[in-house]
N, C-alpha and C positions, 0 to 999 in steps of 0.2 A: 519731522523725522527724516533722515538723511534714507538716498535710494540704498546705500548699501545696508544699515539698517533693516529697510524692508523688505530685503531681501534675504537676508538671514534671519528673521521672522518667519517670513514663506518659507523658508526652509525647514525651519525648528516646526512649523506647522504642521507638514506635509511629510515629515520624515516617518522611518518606522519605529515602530512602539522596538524598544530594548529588548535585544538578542531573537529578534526578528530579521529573518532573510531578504533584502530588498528585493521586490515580483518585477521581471519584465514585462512590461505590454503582451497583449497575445501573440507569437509571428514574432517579436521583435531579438534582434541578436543582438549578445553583449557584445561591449564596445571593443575595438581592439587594441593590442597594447600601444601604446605610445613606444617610437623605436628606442626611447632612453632605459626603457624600462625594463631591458635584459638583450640576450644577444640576440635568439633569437627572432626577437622584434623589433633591433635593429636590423639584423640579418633580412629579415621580409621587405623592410622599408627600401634597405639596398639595392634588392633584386627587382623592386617594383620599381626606382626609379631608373634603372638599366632598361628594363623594356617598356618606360612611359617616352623612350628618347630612341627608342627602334632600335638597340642592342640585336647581334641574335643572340637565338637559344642558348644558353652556354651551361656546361654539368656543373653540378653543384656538390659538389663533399659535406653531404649535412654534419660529419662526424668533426669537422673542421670548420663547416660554416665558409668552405671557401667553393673559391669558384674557376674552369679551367672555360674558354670560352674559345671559337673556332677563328678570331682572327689571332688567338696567341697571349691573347692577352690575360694574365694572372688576377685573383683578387682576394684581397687579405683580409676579409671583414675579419676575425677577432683582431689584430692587431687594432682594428680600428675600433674597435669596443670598448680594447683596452686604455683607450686614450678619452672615449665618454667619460668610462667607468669611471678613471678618475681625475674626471673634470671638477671642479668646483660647481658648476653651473651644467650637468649633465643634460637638462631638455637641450640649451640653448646647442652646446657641443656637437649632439648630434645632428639638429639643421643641419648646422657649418660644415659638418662633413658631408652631408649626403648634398649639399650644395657643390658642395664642390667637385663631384660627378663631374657636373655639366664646367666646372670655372676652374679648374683645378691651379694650385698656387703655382708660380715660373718655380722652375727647376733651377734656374740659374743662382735665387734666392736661398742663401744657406739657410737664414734664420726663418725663414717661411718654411721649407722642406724638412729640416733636422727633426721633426717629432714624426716624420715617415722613412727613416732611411734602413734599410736592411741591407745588413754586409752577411752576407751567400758564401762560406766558404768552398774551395773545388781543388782539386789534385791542380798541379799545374803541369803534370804529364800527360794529362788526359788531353784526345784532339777536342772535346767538347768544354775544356776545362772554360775557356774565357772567347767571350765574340770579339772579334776587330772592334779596336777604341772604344770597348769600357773601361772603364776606371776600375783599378784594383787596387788592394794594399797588401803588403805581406803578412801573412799570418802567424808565420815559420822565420826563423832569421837566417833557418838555410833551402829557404825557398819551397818545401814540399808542399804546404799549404800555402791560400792566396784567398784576401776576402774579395768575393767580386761586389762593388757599391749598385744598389741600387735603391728605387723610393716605391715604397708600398702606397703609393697615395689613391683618394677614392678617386673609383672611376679602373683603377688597375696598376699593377708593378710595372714599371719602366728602370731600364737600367740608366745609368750614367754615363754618358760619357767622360772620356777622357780631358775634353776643355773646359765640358764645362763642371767637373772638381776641381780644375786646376783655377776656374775662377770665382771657387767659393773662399780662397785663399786664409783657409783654417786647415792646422798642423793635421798628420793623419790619426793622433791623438784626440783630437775632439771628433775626431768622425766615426771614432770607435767608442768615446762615451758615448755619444748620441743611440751608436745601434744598441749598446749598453741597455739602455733606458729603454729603448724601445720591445726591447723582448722582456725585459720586467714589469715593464706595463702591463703586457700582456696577460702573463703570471710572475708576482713576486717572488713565489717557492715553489721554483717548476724542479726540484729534483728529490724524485722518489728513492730512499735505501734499497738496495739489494741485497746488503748484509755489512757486517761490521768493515768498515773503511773503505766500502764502494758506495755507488749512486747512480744514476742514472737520471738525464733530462725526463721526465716523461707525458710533457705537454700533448703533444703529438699532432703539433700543428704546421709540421712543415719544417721551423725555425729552431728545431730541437740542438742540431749540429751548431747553431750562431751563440748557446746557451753559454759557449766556451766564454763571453764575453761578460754574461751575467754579472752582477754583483754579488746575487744569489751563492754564484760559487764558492768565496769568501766567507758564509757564514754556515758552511755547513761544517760538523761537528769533528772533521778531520782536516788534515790539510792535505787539497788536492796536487798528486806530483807524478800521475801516470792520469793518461786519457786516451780513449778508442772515442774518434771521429769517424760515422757514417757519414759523407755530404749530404746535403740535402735531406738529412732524416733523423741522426740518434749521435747522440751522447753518452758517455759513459767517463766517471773519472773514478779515483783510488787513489789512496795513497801509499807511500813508499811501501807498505809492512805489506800490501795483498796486493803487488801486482801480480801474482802467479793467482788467485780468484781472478783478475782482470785478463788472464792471459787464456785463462782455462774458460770464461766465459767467450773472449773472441774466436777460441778453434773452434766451439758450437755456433758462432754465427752466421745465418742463414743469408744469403743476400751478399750484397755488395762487400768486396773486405776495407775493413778502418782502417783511417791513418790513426796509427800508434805516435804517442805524443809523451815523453815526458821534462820535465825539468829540477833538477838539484843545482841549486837550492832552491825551491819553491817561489823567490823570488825571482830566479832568471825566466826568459821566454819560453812558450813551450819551443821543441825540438822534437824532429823525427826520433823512433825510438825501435829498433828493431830488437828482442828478446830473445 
């Protein structure tokens, strides 16, 4: 009889009688999840491998699962969840990331980086809009918006610079599928109705405002040609027949004010849009 055999004997021997609760030892605590096995147990793995490598203390957005830490540095666990989730080989995936803490892939490498890239949109009037020598693209073709590139990779977001996108020498077209996929990952159908021919992002992970990039946007039940951009936070699109529900939703907007965005015909660029 083969060892594996006898070991699923011992098993079938020792197992419980049918629809019986398997008993822990006395004292003894269940096992914990394997980080594959949802976010918040990748999320633990994360943070334990940050302070196994003397990280400090850094705050944690459990409602986000992310992380703001005191030398500045960002950290995107679901994004990187997203990329487990769907992995083919989801135990193996997660290693490879939380490995990569400590090893993290060159940045210089498009085809190693491109399933971490986050393109950040920002006003480009603001004095905080862009640091000296990152990499941007335009968002707007008459410049009011600008995506800033950067890579969510583990271990923390870093931005790009400017030489080194100029020497991953891929059009700014595949740098925006890339961020494409990467907020889909995250959620496939990140956009909740707010009534007949509006929507709204409402992942609420940070990346809501990058949603504009989505594929997502394409298959929802109207065609989008009016959008309110919050940076760093919210989306909101409509189409043609209710931008006055989209206009009448922005004068109640609390917080920061959107950039308004539309485009006719649907297939040109979005544009600044003043009402």
């Amino acid at each position: 009889m083969s060892l594996l055999a006898v070991m699923l004997l011992g098993i079938g021997c020792t197992a419980a009688p049918d629809g019986a609760e398997p008993q822990l030892p006395a004292g003894a605590r269940p096992p914990e999840p394997a980080p594959h096995e949802g976010l918040d147990a990748f999320a633990d793995a994360y943070r334990a491998r940050l302070l196994a490598r003397g990280d400090p203390a850094c705050t944690w957005q459990h409602d986000r699962a992310t992380a703001r830490c005191p030398d500045g540095r960002r950290h995107d666990v679901p994004a990187l969840w997203g990329i487990v989730s769907a992995a083919t080989d989801p135990p193996s995936t997660a290693r490879a990331l939380l490995a990569m803490i400590d090893s993290p892939p060159p940045v210089a490498d498009f085809d190693a980086v491109a399933p971490f890239i986050h393109l950040r949109p920002v006003k480009t009037d603001e004095a905080t809009a862009t640091p000296d020598g990152v990499a941007t693209i335009p968002a707007t073709p008459d410049g009011v918006l600008h995506w800033v590139v950067e890579l969510g990779l583990p271990g923390g977001i870093v931005p790009v610079g400017r030489e080194v996108r100029a020497g991953w020498g891929v059009p700014d077209e595949v740098v925006l599928d890339a961020a494409g996929a990467h907020v889909d990952r995250v959620d496939p159908r990140p956009f909740w109705p707010l009534g007949p021919g509006i929507a709204r992002a409402r992942v609420g992970d940070g990346h809501d405002a990058a949603r504009l990039l989505s594929a997502a946007l394409h298959r929802l039940d109207f065609e989008p040609r009016r959008a309110a951009v919050v940076v760093d936070d919210a989306l909101v699109v409509a189409d043609a027949d209710h931008e006055d529900a989209l206009r009448a939703l922005v004068a109640g907007w609390g917080g920061p004010d959107p950039v308004l965005l539309r485009r006719d015909p649907p297939a040109e660029p979005w544009r600044a849009w003043s009402p």
